[in-house]
Backbone bond lengths (Angstrom), bond angles and torsions (degrees), N, CA, C in turn:
res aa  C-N    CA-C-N  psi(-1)  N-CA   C-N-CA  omega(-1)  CA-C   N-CA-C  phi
1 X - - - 1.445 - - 1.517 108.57 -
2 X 1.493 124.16 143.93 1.327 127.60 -170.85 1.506 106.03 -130.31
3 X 1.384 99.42 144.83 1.546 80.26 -176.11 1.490 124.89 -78.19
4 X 1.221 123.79 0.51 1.386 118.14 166.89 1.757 121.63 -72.02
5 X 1.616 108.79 -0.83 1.435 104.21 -149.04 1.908 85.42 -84.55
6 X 1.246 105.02 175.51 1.569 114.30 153.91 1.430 119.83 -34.22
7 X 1.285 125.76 126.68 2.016 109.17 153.55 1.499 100.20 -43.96
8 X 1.579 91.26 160.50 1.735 94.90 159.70 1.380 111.62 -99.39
9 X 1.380 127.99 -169.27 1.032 113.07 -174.62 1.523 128.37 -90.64
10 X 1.144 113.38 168.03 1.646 102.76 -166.06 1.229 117.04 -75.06
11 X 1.625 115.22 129.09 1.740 128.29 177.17 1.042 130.81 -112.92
12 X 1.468 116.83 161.74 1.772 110.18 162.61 1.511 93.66 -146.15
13 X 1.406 82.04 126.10 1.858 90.89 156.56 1.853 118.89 -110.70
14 X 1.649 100.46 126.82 1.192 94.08 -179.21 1.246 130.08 -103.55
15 X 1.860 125.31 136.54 1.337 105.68 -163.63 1.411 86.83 -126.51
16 X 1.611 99.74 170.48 1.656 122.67 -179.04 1.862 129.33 -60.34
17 X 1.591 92.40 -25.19 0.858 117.78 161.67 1.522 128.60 -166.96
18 X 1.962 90.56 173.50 2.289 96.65 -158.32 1.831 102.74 -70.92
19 X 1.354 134.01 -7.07 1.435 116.46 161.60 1.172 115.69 -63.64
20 X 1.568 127.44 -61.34 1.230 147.16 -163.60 1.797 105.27 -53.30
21 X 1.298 105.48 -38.59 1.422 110.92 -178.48 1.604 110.37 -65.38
22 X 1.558 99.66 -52.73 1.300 111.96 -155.04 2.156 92.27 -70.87
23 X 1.107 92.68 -38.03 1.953 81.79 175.86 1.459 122.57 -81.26
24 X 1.492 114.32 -7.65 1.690 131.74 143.66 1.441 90.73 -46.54
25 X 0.691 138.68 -66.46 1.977 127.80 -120.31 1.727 87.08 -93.10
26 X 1.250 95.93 -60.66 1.827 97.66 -172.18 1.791 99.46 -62.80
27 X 1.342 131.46 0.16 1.190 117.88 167.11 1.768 116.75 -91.66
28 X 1.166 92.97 -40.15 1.622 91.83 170.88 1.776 107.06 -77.49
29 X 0.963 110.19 -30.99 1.716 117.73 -176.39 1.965 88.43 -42.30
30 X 1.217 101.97 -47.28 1.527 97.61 -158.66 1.589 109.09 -89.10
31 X 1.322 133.82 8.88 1.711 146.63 108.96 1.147 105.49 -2.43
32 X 1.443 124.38 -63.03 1.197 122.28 -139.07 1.727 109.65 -119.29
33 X 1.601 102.75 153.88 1.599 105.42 178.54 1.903 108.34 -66.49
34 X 1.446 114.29 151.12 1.518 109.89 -155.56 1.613 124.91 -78.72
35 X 1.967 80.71 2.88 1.373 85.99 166.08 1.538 126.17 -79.03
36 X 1.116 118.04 -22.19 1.744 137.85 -167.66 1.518 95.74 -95.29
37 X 1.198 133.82 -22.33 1.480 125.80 -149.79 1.693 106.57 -53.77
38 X 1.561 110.90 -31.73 1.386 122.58 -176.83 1.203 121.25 -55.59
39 X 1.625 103.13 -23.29 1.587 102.76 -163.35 1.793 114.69 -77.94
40 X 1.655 117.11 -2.62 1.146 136.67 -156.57 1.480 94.08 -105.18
41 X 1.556 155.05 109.87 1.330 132.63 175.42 1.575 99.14 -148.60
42 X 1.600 102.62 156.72 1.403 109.77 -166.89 1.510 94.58 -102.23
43 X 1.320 120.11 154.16 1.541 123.51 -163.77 1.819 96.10 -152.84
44 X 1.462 108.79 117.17 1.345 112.92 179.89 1.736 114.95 -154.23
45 X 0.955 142.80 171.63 0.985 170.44 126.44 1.882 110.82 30.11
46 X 1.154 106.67 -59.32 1.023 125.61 147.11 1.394 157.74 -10.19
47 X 1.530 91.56 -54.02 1.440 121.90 -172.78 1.618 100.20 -101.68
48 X 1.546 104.45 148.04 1.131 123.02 151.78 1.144 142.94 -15.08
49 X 1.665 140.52 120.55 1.754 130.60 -169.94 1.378 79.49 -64.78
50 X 1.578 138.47 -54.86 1.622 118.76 -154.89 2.100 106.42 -68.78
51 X 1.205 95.58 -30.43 1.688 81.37 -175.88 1.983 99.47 -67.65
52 X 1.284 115.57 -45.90 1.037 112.35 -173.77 1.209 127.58 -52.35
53 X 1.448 113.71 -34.99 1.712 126.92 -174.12 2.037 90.48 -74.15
54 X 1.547 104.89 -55.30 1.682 108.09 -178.54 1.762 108.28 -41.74
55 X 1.424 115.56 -31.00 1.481 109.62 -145.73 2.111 83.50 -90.93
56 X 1.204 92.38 -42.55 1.699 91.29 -156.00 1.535 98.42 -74.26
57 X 1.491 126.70 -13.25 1.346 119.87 151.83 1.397 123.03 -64.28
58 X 1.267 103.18 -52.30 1.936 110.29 166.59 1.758 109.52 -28.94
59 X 1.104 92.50 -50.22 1.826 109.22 -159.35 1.400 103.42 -72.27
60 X 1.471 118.41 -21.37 1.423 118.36 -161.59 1.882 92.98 -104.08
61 X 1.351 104.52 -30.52 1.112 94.93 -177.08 2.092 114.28 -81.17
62 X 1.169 95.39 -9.75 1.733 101.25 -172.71 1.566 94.22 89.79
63 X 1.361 148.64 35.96 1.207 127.26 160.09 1.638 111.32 -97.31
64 X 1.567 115.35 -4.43 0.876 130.62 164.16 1.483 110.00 -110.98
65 X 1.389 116.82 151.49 1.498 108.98 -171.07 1.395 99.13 -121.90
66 X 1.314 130.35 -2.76 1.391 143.23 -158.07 1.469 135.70 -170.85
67 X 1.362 121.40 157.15 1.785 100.68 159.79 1.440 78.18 -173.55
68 X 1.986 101.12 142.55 1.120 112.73 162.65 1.885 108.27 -91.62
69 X 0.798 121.50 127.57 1.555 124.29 170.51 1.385 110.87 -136.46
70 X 1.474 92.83 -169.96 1.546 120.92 -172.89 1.437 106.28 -103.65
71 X 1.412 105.57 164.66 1.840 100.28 162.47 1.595 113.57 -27.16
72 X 0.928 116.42 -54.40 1.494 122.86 -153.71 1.742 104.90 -38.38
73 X 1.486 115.24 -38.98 1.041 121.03 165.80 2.109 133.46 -34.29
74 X 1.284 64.84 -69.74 1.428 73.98 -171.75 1.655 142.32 -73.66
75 X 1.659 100.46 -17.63 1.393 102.71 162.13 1.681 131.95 -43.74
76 X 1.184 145.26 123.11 1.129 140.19 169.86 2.082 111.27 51.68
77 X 1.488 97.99 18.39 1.992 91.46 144.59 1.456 108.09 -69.46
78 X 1.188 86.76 178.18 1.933 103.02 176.61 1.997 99.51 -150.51
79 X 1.065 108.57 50.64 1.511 96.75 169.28 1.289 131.22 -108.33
80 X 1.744 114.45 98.55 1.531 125.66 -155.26 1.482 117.67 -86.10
81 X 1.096 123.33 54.35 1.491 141.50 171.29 0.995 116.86 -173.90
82 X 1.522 131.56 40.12 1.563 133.56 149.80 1.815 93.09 -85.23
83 X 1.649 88.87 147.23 1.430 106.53 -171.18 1.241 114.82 -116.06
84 X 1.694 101.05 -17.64 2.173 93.38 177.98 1.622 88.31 -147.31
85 X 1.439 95.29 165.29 2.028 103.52 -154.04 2.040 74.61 -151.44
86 X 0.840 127.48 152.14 1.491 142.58 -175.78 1.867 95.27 -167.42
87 X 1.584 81.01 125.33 1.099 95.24 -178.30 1.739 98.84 -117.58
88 X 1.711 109.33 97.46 1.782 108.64 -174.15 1.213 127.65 -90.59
């Protein structure tokens, strides 16, 4: 992947649990040139209502291209142009 190419399209992969995610993310993180690496982030349970409200705006806006998470994600989002959902 280069950074001039297109984003791909927006994803979530969901895992059982926040290790598994978080060593997802730094595995695809390293896919990518180190400028983009950010756009890949794991989002769970964990984290902050303000990182969370920041991240799922990121995601809606395409400044995020991804996040591997947990359930925690997905209850009551609304983001209508993610294109692949993996359930790992």
């Amino acid at each position: 992947f280069k950074v001039d190419n297109p984003p791909p399209p927006k994803f979530l992969i969901f895992f059982d649990d926040i290790p598994d995610s978080i060593n997802a993310t730094f595995l695809l993180r390293k896919c990518l040139p180190p400028k983009l690496q950010d756009k890949i982030k794991w989002f769970n349970v964990d984290m902050s209502p303000t990182f969370k409200d920041a991240e799922l705006e990121n995601l809606i806006s395409s400044d995020t291209w991804g996040l591997c998470t947990t359930t925690s994600f997905g209850m009551g989002m609304d983001v209508p142009d993610i294109w692949l959902v993996i359930q790992w």
